[in-house]
C-alpha positions as CSV (number, residue, x, y, z in Angstrom):
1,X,10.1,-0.6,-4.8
2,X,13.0,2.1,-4.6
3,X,14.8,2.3,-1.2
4,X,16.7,5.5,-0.9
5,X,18.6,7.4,1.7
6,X,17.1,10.0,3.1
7,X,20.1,12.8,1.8
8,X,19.6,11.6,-1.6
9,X,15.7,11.8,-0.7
10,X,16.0,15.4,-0.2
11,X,18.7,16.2,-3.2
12,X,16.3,14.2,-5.8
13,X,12.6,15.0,-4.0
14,X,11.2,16.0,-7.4
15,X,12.6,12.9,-9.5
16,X,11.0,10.8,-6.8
17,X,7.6,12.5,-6.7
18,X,7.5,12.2,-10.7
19,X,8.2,8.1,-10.3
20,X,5.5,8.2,-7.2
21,X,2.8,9.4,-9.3
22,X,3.8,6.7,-12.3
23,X,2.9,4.5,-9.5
24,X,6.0,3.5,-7.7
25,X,6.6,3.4,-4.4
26,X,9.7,4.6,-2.6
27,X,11.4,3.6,0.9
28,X,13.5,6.3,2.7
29,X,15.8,5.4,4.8
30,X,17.8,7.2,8.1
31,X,21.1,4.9,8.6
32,X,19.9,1.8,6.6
33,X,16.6,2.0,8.6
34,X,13.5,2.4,7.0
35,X,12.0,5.3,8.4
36,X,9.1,6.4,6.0
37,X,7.0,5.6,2.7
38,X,6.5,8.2,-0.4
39,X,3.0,6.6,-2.2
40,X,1.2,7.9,-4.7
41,X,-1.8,10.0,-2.7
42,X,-4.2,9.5,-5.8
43,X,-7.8,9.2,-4.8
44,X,-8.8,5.8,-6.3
45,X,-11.5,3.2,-6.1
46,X,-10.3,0.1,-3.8
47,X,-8.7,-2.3,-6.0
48,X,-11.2,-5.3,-6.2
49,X,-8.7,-7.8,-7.3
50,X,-6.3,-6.7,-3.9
51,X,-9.7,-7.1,-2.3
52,X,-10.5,-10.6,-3.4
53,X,-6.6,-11.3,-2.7
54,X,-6.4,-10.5,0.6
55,X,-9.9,-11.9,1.5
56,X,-8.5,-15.4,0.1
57,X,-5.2,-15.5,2.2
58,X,-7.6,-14.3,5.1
59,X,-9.8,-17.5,4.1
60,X,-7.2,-20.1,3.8
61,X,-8.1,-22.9,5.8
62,X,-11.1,-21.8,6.8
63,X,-14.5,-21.3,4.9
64,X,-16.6,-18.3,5.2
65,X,-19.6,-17.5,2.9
66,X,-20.4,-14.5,0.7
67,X,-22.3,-13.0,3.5
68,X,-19.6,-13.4,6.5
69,X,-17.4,-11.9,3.9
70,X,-19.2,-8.9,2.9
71,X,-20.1,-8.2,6.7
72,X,-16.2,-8.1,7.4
73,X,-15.5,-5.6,4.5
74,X,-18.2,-3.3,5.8
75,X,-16.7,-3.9,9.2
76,X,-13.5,-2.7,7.7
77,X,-15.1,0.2,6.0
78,X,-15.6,1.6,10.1
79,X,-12.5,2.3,10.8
């Protein structure tokens, strides 16, 4: 992940949109704070493997089966 100024943002906006769309991801920053996120806008599948990822550190310490789980990413798919 880049982190950049937001000056530099603006001087460079064209270098950083080609390195968005090869899939980096690129912090802008007002005064050392963080202050906004340039991703790729890309419209892609959900990434199963994030998926499984996140539903294990969810499920740490606890034990939910294949049904609970697929009820809480349709819950998720609500919103």
């Amino acid at each position: 992940m880049i982190k950049i100024g937001s000056f530099e943002a603006k001087t460079h906006f064209s270098n950083l949109l080609k390195k968005v769309t090869r899939g980096e991801e690129i912090l802008i920053t007002n005064r050392g704070k963080i202050v906004a996120k340039l991703i790729s806008c890309e419209e892609k599948g959900p990434d199963p493997k994030l998926f499984i990822k996140r539903v294990s550190e969810f499920n740490k310490g606890r034990h939910c089966s294949l049904k609970e789980i697929k009820e809480m990413k349709e819950e998720g798919r609500k919103y």
